[in-house]
Backbone as JSON, one array per atom type, in Angstrom:
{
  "sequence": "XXXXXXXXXXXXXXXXXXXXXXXXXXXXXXXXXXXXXXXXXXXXXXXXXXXXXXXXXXXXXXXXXXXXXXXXXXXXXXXXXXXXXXXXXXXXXXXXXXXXXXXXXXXXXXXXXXXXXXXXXXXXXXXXXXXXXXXXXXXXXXXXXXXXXXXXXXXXXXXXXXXXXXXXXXXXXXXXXXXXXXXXXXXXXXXXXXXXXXXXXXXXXXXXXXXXXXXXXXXXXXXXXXXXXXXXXXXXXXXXXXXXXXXXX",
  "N": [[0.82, -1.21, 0.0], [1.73, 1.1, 0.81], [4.19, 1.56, -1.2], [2.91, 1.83, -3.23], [1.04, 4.15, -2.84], [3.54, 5.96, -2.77], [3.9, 5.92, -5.51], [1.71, 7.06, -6.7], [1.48, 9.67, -5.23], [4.21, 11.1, -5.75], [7.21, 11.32, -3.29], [9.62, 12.65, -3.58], [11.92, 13.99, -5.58], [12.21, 14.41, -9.16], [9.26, 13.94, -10.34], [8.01, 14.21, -7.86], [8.12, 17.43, -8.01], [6.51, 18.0, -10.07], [4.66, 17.32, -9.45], [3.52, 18.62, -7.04], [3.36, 21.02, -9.08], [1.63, 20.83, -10.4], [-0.8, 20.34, -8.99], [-0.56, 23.37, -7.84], [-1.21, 24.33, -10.25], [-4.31, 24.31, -10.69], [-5.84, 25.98, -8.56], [-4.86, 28.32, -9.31], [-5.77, 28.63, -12.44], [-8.91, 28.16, -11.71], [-8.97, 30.41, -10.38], [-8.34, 32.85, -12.51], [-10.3, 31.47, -14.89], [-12.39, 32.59, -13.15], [-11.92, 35.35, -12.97], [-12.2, 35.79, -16.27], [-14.69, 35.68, -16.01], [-16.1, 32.79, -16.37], [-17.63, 30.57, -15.08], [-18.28, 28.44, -14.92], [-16.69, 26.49, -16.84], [-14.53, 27.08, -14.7], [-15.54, 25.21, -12.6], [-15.83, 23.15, -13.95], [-13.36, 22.33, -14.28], [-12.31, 21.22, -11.2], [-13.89, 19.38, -11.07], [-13.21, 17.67, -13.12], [-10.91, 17.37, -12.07], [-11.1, 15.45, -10.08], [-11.26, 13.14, -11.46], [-10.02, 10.42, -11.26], [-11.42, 9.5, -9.37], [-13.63, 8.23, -10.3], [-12.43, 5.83, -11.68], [-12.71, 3.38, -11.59], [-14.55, 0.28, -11.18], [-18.05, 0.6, -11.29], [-19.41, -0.24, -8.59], [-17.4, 0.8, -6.66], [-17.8, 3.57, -7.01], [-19.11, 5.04, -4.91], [-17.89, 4.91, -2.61], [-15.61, 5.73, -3.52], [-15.99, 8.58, -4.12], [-17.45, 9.1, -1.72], [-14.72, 9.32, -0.09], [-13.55, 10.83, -1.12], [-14.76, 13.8, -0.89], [-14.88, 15.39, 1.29], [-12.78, 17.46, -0.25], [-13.65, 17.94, -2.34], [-15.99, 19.39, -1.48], [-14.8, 21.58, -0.39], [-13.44, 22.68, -2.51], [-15.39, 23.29, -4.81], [-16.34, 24.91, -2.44], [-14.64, 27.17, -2.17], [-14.48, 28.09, -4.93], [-17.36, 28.88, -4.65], [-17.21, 31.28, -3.24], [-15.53, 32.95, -4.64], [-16.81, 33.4, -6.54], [-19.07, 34.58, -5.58], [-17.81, 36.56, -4.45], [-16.97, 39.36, -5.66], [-14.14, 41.16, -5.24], [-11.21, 41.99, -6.49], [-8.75, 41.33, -4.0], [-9.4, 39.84, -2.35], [-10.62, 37.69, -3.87], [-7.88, 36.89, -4.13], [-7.09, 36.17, -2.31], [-8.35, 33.87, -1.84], [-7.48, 31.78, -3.42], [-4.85, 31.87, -2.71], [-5.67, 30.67, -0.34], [-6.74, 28.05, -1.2], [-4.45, 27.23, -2.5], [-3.08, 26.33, -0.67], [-4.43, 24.49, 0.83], [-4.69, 22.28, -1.18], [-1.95, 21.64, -1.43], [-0.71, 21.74, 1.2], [-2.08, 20.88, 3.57], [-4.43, 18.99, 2.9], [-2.95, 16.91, 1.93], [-2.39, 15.63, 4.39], [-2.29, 13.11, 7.03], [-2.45, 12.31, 9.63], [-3.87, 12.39, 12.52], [-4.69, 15.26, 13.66], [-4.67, 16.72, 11.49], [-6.24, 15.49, 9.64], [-9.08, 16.27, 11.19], [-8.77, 18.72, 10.97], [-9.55, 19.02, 8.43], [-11.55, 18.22, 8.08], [-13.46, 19.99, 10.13], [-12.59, 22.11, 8.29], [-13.86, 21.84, 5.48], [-16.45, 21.37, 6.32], [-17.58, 23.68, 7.51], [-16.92, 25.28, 5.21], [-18.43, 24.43, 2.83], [-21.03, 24.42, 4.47], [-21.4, 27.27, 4.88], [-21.15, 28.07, 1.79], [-23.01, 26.72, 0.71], [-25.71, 28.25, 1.94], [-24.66, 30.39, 0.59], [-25.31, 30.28, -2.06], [-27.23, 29.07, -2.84], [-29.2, 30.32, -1.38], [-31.98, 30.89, -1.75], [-33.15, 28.5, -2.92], [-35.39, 26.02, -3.08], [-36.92, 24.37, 0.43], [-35.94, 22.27, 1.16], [-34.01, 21.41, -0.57], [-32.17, 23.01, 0.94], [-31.9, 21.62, 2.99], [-31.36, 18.72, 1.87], [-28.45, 19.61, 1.29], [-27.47, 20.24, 3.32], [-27.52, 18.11, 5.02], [-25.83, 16.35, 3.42], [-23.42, 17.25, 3.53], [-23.06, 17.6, 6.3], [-22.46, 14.76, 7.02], [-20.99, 13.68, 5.52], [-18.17, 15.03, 6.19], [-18.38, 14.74, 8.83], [-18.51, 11.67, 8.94], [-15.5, 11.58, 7.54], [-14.01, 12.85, 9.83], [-14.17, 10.75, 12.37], [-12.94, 9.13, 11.29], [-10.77, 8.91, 11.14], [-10.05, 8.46, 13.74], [-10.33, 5.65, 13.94], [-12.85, 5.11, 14.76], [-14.95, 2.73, 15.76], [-18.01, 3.06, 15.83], [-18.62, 4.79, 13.6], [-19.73, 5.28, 11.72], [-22.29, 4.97, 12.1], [-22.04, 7.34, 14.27], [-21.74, 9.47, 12.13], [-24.22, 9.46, 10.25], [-25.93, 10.08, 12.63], [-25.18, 12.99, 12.9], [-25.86, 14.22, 10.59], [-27.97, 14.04, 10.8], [-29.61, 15.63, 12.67], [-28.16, 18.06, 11.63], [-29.64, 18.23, 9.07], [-32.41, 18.5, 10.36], [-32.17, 21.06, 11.85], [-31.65, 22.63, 10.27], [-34.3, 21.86, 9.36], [-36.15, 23.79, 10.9], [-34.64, 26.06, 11.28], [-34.73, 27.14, 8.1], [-36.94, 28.76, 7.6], [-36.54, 30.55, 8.84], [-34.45, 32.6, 7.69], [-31.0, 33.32, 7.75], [-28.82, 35.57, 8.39], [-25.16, 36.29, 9.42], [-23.06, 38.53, 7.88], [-21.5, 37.17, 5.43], [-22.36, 34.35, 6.92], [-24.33, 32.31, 7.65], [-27.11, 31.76, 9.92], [-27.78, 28.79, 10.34], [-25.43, 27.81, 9.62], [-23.72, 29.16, 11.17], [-24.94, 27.98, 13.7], [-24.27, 25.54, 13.18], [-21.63, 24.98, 13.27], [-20.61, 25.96, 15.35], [-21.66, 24.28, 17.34], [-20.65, 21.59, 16.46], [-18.06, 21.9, 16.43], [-17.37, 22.23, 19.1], [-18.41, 19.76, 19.81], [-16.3, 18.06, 18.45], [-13.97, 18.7, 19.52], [-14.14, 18.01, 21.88], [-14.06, 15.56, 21.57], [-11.85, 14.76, 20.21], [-9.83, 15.66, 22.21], [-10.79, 14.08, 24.48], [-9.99, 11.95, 23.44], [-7.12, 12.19, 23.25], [-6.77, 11.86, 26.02], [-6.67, 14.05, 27.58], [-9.11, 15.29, 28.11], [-10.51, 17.28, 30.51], [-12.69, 17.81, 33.54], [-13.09, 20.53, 34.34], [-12.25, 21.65, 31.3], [-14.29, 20.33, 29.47], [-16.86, 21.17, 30.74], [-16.13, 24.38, 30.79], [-16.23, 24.12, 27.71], [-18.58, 23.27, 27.05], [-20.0, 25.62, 28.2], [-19.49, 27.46, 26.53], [-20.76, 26.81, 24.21], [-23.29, 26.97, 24.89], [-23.65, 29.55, 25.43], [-22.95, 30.85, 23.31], [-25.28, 29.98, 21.69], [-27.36, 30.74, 22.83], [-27.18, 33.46, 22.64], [-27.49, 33.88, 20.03], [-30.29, 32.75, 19.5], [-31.81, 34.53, 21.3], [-30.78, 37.45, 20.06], [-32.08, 36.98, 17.54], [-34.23, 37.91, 14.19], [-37.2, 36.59, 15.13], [-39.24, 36.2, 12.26], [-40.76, 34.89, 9.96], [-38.98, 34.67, 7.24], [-36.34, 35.75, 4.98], [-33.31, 36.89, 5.32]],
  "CA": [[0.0, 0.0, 0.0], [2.97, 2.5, 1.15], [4.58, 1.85, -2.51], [1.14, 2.13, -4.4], [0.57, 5.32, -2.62], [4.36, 6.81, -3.16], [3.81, 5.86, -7.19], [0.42, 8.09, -6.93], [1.91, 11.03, -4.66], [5.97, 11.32, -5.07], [7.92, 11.74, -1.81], [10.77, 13.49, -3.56], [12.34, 14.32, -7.15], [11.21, 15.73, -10.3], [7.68, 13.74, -10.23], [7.17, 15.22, -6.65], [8.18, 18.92, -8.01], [5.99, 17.96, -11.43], [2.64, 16.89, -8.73], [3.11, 19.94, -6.55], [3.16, 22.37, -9.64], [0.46, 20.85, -11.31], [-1.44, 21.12, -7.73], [-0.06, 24.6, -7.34], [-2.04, 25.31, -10.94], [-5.39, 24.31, -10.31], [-6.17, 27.13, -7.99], [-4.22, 29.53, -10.5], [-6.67, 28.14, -13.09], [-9.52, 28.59, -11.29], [-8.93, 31.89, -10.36], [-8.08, 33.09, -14.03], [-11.43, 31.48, -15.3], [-13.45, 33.26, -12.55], [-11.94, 36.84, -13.96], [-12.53, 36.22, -17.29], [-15.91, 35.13, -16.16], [-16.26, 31.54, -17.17], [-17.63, 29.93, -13.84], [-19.02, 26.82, -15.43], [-15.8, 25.84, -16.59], [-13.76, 26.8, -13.52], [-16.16, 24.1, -11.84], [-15.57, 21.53, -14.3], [-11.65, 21.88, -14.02], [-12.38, 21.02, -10.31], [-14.45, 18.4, -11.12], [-12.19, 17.06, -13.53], [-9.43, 16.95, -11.44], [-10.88, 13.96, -9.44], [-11.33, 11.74, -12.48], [-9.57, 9.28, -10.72], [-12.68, 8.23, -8.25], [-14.39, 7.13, -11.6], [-11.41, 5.13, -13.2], [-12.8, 2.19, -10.96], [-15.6, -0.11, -11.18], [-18.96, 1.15, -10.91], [-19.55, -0.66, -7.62], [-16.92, 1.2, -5.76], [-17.6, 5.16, -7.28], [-19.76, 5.81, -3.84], [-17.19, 5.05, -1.73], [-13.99, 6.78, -3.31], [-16.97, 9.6, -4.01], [-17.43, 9.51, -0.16], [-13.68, 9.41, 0.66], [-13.02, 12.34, -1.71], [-16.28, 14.4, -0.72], [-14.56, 17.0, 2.0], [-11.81, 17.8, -1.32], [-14.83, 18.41, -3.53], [-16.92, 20.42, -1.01], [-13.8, 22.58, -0.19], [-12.91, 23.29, -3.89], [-16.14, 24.03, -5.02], [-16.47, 26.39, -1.54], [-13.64, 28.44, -2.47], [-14.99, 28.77, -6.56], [-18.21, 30.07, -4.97], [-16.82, 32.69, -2.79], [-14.81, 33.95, -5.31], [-17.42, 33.92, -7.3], [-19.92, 35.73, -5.35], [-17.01, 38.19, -3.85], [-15.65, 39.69, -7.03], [-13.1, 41.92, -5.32], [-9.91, 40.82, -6.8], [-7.99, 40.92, -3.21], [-10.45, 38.47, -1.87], [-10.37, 36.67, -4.82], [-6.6, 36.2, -4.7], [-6.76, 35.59, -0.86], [-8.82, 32.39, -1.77], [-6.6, 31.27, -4.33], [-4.16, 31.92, -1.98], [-5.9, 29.48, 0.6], [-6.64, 26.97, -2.18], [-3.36, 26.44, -2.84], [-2.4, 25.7, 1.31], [-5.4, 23.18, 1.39], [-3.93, 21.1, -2.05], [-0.14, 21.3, -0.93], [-0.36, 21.55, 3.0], [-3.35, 20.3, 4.61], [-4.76, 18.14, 2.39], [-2.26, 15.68, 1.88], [-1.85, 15.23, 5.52], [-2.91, 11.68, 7.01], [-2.39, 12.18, 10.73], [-5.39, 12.78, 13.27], [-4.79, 16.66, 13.54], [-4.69, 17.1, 10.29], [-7.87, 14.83, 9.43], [-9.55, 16.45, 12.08], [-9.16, 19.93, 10.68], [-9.9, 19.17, 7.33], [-13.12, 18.22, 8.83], [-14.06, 21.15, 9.77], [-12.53, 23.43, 7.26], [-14.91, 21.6, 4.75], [-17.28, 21.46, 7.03], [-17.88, 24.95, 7.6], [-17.19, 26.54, 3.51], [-19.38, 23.7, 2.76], [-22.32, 25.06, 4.55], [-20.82, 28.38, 3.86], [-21.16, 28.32, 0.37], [-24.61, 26.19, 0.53], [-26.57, 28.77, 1.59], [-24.69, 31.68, -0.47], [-25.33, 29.83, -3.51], [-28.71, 28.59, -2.5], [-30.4, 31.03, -0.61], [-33.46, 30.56, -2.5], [-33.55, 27.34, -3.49], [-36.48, 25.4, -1.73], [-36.07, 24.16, 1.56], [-35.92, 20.56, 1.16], [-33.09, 21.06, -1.13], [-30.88, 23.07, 1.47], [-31.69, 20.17, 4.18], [-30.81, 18.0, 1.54], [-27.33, 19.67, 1.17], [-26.96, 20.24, 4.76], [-27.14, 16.68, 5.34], [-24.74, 15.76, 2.79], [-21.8, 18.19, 3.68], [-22.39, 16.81, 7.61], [-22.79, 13.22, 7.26], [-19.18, 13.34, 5.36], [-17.26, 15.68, 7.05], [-18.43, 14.05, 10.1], [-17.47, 10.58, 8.77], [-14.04, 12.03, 7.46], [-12.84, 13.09, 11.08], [-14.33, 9.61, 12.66], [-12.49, 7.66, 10.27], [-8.96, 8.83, 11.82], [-9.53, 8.29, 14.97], [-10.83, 4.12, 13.45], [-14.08, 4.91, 15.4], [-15.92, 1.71, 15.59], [-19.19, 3.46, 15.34], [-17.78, 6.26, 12.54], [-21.36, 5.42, 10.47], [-23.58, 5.84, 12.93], [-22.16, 8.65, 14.51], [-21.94, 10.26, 10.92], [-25.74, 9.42, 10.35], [-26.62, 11.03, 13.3], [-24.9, 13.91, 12.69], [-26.18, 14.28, 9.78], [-29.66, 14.04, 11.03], [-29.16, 16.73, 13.51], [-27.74, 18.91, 10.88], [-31.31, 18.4, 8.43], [-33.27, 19.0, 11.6], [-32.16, 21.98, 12.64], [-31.94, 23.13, 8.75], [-35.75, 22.41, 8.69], [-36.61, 24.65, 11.75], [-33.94, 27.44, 10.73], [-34.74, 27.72, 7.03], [-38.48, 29.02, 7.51], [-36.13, 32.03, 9.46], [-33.41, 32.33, 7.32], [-30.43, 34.99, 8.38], [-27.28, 35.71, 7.9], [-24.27, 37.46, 10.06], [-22.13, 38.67, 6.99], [-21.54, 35.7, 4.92], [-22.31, 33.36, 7.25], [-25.84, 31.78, 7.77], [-27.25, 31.02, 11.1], [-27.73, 27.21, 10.47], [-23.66, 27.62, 9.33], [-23.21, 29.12, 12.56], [-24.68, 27.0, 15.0], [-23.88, 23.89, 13.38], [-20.18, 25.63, 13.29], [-20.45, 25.86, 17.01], [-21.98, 23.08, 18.48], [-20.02, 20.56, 15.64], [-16.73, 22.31, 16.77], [-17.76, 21.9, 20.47], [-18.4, 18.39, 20.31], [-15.65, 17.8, 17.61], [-12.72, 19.11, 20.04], [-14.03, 17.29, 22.88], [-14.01, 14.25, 21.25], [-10.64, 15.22, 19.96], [-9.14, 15.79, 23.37], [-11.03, 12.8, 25.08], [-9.2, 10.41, 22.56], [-5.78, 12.54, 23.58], [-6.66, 11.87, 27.42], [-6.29, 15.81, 27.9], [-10.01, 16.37, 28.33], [-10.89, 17.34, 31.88], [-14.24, 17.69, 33.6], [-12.87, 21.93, 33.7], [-12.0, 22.2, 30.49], [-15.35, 19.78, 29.23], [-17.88, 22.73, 31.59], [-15.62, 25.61, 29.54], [-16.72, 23.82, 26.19], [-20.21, 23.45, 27.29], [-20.31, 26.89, 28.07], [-19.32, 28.23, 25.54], [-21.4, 26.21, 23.02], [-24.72, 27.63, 25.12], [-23.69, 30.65, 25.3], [-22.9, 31.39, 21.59], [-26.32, 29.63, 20.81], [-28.48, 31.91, 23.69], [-26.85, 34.99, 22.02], [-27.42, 33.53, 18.63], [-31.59, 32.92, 19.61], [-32.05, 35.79, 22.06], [-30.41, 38.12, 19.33], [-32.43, 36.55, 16.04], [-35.52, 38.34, 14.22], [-37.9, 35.02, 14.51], [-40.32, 35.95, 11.85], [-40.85, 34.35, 8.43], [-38.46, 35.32, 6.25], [-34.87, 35.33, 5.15], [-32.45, 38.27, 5.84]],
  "C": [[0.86, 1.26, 0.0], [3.64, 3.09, -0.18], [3.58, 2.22, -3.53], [1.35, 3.77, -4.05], [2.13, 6.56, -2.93], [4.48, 6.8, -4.67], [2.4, 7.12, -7.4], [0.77, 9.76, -6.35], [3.73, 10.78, -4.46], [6.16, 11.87, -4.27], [8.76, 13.03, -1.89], [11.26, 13.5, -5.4], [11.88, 14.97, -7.89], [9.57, 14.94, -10.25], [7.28, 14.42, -8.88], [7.21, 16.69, -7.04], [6.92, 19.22, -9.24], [4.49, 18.02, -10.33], [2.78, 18.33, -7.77], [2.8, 21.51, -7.46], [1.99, 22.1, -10.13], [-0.71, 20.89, -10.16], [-1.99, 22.33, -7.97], [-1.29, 25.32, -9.28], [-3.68, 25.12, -11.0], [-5.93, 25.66, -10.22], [-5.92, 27.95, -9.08], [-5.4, 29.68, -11.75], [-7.84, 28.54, -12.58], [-9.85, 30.01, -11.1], [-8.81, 32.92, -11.78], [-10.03, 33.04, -14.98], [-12.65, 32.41, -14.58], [-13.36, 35.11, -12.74], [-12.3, 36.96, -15.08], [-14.12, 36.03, -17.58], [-16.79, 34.16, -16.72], [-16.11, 30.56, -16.08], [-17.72, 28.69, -13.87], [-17.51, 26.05, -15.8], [-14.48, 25.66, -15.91], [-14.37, 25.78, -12.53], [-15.73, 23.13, -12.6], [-14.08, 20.83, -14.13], [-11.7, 21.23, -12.62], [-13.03, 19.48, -9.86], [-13.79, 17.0, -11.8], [-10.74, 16.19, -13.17], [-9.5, 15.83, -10.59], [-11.04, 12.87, -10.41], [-11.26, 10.92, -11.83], [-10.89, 8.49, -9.86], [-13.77, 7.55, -9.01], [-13.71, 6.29, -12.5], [-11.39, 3.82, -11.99], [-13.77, 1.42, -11.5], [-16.86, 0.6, -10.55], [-19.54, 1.05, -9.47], [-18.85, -0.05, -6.39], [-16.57, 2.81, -6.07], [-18.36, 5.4, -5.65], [-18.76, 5.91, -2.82], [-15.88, 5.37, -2.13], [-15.16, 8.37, -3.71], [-17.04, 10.2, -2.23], [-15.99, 10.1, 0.4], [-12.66, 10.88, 0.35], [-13.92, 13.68, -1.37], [-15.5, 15.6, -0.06], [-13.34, 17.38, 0.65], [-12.66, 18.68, -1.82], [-15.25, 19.58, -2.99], [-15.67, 21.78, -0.65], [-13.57, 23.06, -1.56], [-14.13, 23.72, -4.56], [-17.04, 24.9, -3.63], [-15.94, 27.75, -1.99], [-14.36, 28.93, -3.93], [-16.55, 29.85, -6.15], [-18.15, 31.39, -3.98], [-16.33, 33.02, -3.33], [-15.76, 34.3, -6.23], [-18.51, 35.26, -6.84], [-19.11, 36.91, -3.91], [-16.06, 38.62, -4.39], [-15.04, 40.39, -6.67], [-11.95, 40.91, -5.47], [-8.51, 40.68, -5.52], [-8.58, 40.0, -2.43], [-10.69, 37.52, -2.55], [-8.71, 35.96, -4.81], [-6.22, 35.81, -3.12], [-7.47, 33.73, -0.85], [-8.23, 31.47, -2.62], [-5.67, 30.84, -3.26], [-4.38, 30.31, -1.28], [-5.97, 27.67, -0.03], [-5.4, 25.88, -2.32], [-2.95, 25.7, -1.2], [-3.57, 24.31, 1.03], [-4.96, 22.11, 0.19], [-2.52, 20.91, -1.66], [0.09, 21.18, 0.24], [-1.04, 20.47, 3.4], [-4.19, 18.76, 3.81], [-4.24, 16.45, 2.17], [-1.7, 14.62, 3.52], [-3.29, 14.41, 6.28], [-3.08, 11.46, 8.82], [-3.69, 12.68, 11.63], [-5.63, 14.48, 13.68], [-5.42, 17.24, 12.32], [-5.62, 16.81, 9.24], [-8.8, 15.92, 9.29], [-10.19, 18.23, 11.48], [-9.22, 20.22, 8.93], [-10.93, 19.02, 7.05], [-13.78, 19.16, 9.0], [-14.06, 22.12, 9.01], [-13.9, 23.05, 6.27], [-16.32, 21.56, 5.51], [-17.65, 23.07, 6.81], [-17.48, 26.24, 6.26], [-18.21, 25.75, 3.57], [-20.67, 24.47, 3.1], [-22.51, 26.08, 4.3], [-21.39, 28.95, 2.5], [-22.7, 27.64, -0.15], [-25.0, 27.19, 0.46], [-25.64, 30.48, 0.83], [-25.28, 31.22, -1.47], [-26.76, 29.88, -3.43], [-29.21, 29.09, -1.52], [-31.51, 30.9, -0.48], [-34.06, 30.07, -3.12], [-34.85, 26.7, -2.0], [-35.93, 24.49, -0.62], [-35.37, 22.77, 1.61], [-34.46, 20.57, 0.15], [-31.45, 21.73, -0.1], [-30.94, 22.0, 3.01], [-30.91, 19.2, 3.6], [-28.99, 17.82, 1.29], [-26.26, 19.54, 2.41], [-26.78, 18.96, 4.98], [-26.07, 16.14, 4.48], [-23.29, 16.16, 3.41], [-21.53, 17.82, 5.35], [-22.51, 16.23, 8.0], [-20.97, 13.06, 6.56], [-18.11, 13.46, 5.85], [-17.31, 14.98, 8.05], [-18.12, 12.52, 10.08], [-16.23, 10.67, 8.35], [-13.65, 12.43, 8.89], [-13.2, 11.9, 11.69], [-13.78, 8.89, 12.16], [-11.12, 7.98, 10.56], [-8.77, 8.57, 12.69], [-10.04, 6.65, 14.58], [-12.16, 3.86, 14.64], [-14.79, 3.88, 15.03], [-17.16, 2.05, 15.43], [-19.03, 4.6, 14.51], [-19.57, 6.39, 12.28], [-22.19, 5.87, 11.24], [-23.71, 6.94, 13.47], [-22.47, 9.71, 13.62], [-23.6, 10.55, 10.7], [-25.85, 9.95, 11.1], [-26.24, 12.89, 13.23], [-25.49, 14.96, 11.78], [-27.68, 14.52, 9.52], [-29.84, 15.37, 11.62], [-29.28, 17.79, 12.35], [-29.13, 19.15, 9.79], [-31.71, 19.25, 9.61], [-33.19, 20.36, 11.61], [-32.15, 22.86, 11.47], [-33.66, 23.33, 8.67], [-36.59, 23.2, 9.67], [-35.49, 26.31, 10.75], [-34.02, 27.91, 9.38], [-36.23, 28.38, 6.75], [-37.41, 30.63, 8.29], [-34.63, 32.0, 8.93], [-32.28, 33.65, 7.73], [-29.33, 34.46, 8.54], [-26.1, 37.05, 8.97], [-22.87, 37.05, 9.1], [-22.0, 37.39, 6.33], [-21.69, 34.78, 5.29], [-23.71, 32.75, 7.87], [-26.25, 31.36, 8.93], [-26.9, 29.32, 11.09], [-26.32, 27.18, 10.29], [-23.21, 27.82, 10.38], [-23.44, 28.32, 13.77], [-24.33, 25.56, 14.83], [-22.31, 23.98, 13.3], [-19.55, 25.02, 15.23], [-20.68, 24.82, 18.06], [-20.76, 21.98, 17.78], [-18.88, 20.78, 15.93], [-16.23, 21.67, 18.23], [-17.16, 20.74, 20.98], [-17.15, 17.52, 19.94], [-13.93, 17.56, 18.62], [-12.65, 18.57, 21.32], [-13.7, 15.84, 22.78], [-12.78, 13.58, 21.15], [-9.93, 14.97, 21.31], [-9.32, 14.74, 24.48], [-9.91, 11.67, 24.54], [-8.32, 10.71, 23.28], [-5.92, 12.26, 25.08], [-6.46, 13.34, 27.85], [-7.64, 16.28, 28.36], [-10.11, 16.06, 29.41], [-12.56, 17.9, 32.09], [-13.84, 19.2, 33.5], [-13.47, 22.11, 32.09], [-13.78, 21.59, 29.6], [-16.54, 20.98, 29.72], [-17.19, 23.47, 30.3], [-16.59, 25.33, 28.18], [-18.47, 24.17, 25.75], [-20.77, 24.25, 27.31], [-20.58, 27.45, 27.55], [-20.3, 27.94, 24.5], [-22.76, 26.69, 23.38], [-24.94, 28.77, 25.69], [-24.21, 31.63, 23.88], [-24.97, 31.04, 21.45], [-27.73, 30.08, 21.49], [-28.46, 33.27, 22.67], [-26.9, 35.44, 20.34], [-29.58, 34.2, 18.61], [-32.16, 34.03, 20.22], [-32.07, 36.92, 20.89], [-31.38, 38.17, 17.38], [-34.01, 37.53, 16.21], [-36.61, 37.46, 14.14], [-39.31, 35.64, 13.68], [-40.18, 35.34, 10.06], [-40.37, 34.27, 7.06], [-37.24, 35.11, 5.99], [-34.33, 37.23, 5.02], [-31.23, 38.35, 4.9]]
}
């Protein structure tokens, strides 16, 4: 497996300097098509670029589909904030980031590094749901919500070799609908970021870092209260603070 996987990602030489540039142009690419205003096929380059999870048998596209899913939802996050925030230093700050999440973060296999690739996708992901889809019907942003945190949430379970990964994922995932089909009848936004983005930001972080720190033996009943706190604080000052009537903002 170790040699399979250093023939697919070089360690070192000119094929490792050849896979980090062709990485490194993606983003570049992307960004380029979204100035000259040609969004459709800065998505397909993105789309393109996983070929690989269809150069299998048909039987096993759901599950390199699944295993690639936080990649996807992160690369088409970034295309639609640049798309819908045409200043070009915000555009070249997400490029920017683009490139860190294909050459840094991405390639990294260790439980930190999982962990917070978890939530990064996690949170454009929903992010970029409801920019895109504001005003798509509701059932379709439950339907997205559930996708973006049934994966993410099985991508950080699947580093630590959680014996219940699925189920926890599923529930997560349920949760995340749920609270989509109460919060999208009051839809609202602080600056680009959507209530339902925020509290499932906050609680999913919450639980995410406790879980995190349980595994590491580090969490204490202190620091566990702190977390707790904090997570029903934010989400008093979230409801207290909201306009609850019928509408989106």
């Amino acid at each position: 497996m170790k040699l399979l996987v250093s023939k697919i990602k070089p360690a070192f030489g000119f094929a490792h300097v050849a896979h980090v540039g062709l990485s490194a142009l993606l983003p570049l690419a992307v960004y380029i098509l979204v100035r000259i205003e040609l969004e459709q096929a800065a998505l397909a380059i993105i789309l393109l670029s996983k070929w690989r999870m269809l150069a299998v048998q048909p039987r096993f596209w759901w599950a390199h589909i699944r295993a690639n899913a936080v990649d996807i939802i992160v690369g088409l996050s970034i295309l639609a904030f640049m798309v819908n925030i045409p200043d070009v230093s915000w555009q070249l700050v997400w490029t920017g980031m683009y490139v860190l999440w294909l050459l840094f973060l991405k390639p990294r296999t260790d439980i930190l590094g999982i962990s917070l690739q978890a939530f990064i996708g996690h949170i454009f992901g929903l992010s970029a749901l409801y920019i895109v889809w504001n005003d798509a019907p509701l059932a379709v942003l439950i339907a997205g919500t559930w996708f973006i945190a049934y994966v993410t949430a099985r991508h950080f379970f699947t580093s630590f070799e959680e014996p219940y990964t699925s189920l926890f994922a599923h529930f997560w995932g349920y949760f995340a609908a749920s609270l989509t089909w109460v919060l999208g009848h009051y839809l609202l936004y602080y600056g680009v970021l959507s209530q339902p983005a925020l509290l499932l930001t906050v609680i999913g972080y919450g639980m995410g870092a406790m879980y995190y720190l349980d595994h590491k033996n580090k969490l204490s009943k202190l620091l566990r209260r702190e977390f707790i706190f904090i997570m029903i604080a934010i989400i008093l000052i979230v409801i207290i603070q909201a306009d609850w009537t019928d509408k989106v903002i």
